[in-house]
C-alpha beads as a LAMMPS data file, in Angstrom:
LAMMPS data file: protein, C-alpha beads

157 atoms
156 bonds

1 atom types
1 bond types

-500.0 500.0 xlo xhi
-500.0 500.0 ylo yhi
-500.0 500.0 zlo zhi

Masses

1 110.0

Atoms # bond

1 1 1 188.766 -136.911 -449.415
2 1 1 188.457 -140.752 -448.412
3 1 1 191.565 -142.002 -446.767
4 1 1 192.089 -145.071 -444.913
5 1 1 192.412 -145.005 -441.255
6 1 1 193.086 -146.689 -438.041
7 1 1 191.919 -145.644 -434.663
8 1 1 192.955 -148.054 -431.601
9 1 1 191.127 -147.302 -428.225
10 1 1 191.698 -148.687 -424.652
11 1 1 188.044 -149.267 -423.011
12 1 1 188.056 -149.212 -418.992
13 1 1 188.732 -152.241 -417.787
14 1 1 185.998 -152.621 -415.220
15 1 1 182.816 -152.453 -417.343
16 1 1 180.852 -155.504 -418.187
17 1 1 181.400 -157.471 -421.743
18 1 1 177.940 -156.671 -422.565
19 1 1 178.953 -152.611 -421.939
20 1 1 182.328 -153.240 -423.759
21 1 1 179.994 -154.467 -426.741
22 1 1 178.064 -151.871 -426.829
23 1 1 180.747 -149.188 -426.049
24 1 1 182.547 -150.942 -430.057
25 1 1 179.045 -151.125 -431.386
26 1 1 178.282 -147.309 -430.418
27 1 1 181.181 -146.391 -432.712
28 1 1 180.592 -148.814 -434.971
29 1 1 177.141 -147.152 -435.912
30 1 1 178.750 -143.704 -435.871
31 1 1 181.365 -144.634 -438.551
32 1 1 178.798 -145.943 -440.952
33 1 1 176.209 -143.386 -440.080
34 1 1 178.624 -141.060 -441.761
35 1 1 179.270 -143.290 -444.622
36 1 1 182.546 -145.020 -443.945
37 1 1 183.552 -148.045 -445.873
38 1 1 185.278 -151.365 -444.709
39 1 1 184.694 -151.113 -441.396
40 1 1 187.238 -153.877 -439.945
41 1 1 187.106 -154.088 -435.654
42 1 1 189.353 -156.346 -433.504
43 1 1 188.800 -156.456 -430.131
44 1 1 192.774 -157.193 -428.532
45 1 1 191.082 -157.517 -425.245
46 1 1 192.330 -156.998 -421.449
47 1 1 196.102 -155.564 -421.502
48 1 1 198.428 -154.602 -419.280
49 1 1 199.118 -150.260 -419.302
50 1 1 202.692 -149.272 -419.739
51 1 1 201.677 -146.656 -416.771
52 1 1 198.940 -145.925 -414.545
53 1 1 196.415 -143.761 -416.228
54 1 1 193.931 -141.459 -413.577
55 1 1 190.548 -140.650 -414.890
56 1 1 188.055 -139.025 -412.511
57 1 1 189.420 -140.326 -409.658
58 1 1 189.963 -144.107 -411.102
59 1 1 193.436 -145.209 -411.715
60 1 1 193.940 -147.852 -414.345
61 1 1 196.376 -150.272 -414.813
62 1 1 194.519 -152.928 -417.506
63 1 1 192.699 -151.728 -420.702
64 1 1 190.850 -153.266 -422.722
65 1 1 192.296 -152.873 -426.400
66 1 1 189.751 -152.133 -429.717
67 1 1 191.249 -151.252 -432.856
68 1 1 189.122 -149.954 -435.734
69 1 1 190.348 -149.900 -439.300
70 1 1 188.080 -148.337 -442.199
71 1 1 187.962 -145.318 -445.124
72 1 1 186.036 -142.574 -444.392
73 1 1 185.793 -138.956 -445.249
74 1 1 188.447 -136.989 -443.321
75 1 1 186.372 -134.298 -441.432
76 1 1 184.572 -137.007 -439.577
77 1 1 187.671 -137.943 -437.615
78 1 1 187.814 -134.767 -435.639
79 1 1 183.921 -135.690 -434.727
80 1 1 184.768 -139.279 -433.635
81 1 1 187.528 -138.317 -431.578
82 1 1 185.101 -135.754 -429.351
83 1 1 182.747 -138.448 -429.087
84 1 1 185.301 -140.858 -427.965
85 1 1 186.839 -138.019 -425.531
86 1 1 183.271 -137.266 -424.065
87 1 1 182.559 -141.141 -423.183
88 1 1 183.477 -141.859 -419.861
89 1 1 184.625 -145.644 -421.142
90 1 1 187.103 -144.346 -422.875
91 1 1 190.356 -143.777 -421.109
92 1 1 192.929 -143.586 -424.534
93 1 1 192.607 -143.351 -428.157
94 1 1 194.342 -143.050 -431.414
95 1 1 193.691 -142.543 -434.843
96 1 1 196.366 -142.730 -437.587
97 1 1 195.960 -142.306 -441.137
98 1 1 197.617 -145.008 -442.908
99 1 1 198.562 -145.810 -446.645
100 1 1 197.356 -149.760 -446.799
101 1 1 195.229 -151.266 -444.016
102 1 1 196.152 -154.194 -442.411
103 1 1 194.857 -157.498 -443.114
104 1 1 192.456 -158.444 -440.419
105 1 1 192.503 -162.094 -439.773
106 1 1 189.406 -163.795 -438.756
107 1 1 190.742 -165.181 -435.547
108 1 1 194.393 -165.886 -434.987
109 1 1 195.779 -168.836 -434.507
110 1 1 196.898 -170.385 -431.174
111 1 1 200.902 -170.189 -431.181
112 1 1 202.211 -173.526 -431.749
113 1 1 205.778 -175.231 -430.929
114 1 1 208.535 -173.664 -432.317
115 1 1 210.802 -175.662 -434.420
116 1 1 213.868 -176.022 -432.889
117 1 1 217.028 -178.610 -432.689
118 1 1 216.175 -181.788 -431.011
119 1 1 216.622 -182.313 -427.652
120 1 1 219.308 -184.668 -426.695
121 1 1 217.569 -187.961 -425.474
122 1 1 220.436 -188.268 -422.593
123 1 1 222.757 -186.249 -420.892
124 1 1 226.320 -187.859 -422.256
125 1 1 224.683 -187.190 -425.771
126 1 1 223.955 -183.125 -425.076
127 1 1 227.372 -182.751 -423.363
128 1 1 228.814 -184.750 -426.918
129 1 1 226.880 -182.320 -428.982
130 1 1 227.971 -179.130 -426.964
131 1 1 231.751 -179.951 -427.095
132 1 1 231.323 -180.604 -430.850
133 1 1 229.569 -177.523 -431.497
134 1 1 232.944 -175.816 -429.029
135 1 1 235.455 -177.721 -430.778
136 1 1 233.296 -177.077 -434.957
137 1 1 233.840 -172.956 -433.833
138 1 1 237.201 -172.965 -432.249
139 1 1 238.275 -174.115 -435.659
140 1 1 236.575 -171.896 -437.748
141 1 1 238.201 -169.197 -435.406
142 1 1 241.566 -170.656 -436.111
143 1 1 241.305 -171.000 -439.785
144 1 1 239.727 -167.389 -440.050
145 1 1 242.726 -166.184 -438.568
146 1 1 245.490 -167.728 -439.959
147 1 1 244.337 -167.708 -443.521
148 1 1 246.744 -165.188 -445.776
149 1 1 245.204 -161.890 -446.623
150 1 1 244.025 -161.477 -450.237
151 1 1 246.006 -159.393 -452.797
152 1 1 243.030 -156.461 -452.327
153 1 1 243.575 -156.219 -448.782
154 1 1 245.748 -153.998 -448.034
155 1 1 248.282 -154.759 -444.380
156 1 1 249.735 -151.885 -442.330
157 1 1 253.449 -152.385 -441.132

Bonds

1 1 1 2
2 1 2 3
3 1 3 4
4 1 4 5
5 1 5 6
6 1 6 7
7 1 7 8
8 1 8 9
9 1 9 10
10 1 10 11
11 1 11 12
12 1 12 13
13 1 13 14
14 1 14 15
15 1 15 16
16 1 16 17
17 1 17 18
18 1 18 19
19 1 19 20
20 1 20 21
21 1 21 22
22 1 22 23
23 1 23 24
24 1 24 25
25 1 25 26
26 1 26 27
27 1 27 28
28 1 28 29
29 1 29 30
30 1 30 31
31 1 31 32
32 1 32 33
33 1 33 34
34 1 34 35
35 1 35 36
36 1 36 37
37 1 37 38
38 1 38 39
39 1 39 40
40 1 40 41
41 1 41 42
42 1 42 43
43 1 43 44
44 1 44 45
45 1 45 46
46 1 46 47
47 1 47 48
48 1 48 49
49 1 49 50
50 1 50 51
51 1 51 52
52 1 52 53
53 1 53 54
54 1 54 55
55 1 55 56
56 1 56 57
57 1 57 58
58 1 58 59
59 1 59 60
60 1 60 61
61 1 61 62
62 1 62 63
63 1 63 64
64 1 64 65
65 1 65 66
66 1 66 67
67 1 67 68
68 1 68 69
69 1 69 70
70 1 70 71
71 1 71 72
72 1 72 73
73 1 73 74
74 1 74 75
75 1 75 76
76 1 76 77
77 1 77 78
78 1 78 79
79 1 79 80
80 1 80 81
81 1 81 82
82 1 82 83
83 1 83 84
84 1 84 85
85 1 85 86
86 1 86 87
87 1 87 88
88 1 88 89
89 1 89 90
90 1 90 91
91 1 91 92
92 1 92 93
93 1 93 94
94 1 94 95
95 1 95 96
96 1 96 97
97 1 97 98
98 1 98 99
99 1 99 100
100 1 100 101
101 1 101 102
102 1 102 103
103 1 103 104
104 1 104 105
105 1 105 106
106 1 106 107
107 1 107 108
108 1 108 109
109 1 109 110
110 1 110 111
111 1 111 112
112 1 112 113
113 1 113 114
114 1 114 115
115 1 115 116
116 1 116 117
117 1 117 118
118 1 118 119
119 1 119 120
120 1 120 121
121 1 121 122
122 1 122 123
123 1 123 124
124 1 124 125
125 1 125 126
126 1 126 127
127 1 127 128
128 1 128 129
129 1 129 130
130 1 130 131
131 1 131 132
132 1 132 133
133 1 133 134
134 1 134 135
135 1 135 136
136 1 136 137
137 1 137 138
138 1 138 139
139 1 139 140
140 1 140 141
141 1 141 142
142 1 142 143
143 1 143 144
144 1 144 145
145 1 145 146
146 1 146 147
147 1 147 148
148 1 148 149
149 1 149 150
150 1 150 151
151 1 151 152
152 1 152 153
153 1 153 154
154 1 154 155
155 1 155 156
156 1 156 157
């Protein structure tokens, strides 16, 4: 049965970009020589690990991220997993069935300013502004608590 699935990997970090290409490419090829459909790849690049992971004698605290959404015939995941855990490249993986496959943009977008309140052009005018904001919730405190309790509340005496 055709499902939709995702499969992110973490690539050594000490290969070359050419090997890292051809490492994605290599499974790539596998995927659509067994017929899988909308092959989507993002390469996430160089992360930081959460922990140290030891492979033969290599400890590894950067990865290089791939993620790999597509549809394909179940039975061929079990078959790209051994292929992924024979590589040497390879230090994690994980594939995850899922019901609706992302959206892959084509390349995001650098992060831009966030919109927030304008900055006070001296420092009398952000001292004015902070005591107002003080003064604007020390009387919403006061009028929250001496307003009289509606006729649904109920009061305990």
């Amino acid at each position: 049965m055709i499902n939709n699935y995702e499969t992110m990997y973490i690539i050594r970090p000490d290969i070359t970009e050419d090997q890292v290409s051809q490492e994605v490419k290599k499974y790539e090829d596998f995927l659509n020589s067994r017929g899988a459909e909308s092959i989507k790849i993002q390469n996430h690049g160089k992360k930081r690990l959460a922990y140290t992971i030891h492979t033969n004698n290599n400890k590894h605290n950067d990865g290089i991220y791939v993620q790999m959404n597509y549809r394909i015939d179940g039975s061929v995941i079990d078959s790209l997993q051994r292929e992924m855990r024979i590589s040497e490249n390879v230090i994690r993986f994980l594939t995850l069935k899922v019901e609706n496959p992302p959206e892959v943009a084509a390349k995001p977008e650098p992060a831009t300013e966030v919109a927030s309140r304008p900055e006070p052009e001296t420092e009398t005018e952000a001292t004015e502004t902070t005591e107002a904001a003080a003064e604007q919730a020390a009387e919403e405190m006061i009028s929250g608590a001496t307003e009289e309790p509606s006729p649904t509340e109920e009061t305990s005496q």
